[in-house]
C-alpha positions in Angstrom: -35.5 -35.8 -18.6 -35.4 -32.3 -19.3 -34.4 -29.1 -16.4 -36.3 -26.1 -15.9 -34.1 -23.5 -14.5 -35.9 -20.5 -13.3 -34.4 -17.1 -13.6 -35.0 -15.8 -10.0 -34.5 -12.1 -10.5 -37.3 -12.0 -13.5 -39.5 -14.3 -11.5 -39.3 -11.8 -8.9 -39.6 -9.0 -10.8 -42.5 -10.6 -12.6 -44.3 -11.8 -9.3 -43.2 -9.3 -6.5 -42.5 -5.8 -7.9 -45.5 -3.3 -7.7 -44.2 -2.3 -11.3 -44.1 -5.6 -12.6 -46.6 -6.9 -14.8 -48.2 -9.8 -12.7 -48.2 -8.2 -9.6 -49.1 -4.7 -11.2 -52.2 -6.2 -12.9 -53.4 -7.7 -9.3 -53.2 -4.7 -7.9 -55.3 -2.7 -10.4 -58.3 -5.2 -9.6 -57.7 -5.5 -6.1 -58.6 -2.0 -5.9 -61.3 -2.1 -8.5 -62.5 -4.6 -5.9 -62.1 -2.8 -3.2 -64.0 0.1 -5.1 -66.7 -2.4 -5.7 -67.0 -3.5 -2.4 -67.2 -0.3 -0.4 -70.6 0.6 -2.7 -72.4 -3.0 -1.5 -71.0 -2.2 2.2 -73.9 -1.8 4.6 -73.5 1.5 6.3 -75.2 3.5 9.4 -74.1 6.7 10.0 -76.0 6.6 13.6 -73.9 3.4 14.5 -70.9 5.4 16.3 -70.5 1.7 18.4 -68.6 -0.2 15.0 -65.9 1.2 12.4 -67.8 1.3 9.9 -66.7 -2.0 7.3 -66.8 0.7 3.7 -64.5 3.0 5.9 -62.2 -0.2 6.8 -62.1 -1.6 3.1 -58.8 -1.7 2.1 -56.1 -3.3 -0.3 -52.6 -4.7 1.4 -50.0 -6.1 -0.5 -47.5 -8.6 1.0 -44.8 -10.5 -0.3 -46.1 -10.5 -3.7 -49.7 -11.2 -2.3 -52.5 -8.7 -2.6 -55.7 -9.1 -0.5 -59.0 -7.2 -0.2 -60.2 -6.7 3.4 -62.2 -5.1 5.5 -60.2 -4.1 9.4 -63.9 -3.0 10.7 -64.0 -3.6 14.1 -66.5 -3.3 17.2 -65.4 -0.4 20.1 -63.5 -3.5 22.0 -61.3 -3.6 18.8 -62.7 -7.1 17.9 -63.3 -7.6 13.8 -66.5 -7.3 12.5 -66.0 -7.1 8.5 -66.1 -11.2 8.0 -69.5 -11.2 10.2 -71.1 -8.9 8.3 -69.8 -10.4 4.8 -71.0 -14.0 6.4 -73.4 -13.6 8.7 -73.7 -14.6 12.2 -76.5 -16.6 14.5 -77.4 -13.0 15.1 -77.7 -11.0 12.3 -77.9 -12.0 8.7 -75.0 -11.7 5.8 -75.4 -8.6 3.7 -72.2 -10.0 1.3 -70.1 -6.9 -0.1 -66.9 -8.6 -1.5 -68.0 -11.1 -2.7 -70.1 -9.8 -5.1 -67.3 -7.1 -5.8 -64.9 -9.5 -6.5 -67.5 -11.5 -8.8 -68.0 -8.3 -10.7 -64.6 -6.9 -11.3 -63.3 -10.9 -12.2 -66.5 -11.4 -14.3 -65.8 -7.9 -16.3 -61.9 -8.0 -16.0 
């Protein structure tokens, strides 16, 4: 049987540091993503009742995890952004990250 030993401090460098080359890399699409996304966001500038979701689009990065999200949410401070990507029994999807993130992953 052979052993795998990891080198923790490269790992981590490799996986968790913003400079690092893994992390780095997931970073740069995330916010090509997020670039993508807020162009497919629906958007009414007479809604003044809703953050708007483009306005809310937004890469975080935690403990070596990057995510693409929308923090829209309705004047009660309740989250809109999945609703709208999903749709809801009252209103229909209009999808914006998806096809962002289908278009970045498809081109990257």
């Amino acid at each position: 049987m052979t052993k795998v030993r990891m080198n923790e401090p490269v790992l981590e460098a490799l996986v968790s540091s913003p400079h690092g080359p893994l992390l780095g890399h997931m970073i740069e699409l995330a916010e090509r993503v997020a670039d993508q996304a807020r162009t497919h966001a629906p958007y009414d500038a007479s809604d003044t009742e809703h953050t708007h979701v483009r306005d809310a689009i937004e890469v975080q990065i935690t403990r070596g995890q990057v995510r693409v999200a929308s923090t829209a949410a309705d004047s009660r401070g309740r989250p809109v952004g999945l609703f709208v990507e999903v749709g809801t029994r009252h209103m229909a999807a209009q999808p914006y990250l998806r096809p962002a993130f289908d278009a970045v992953i498809h081109h990257a």
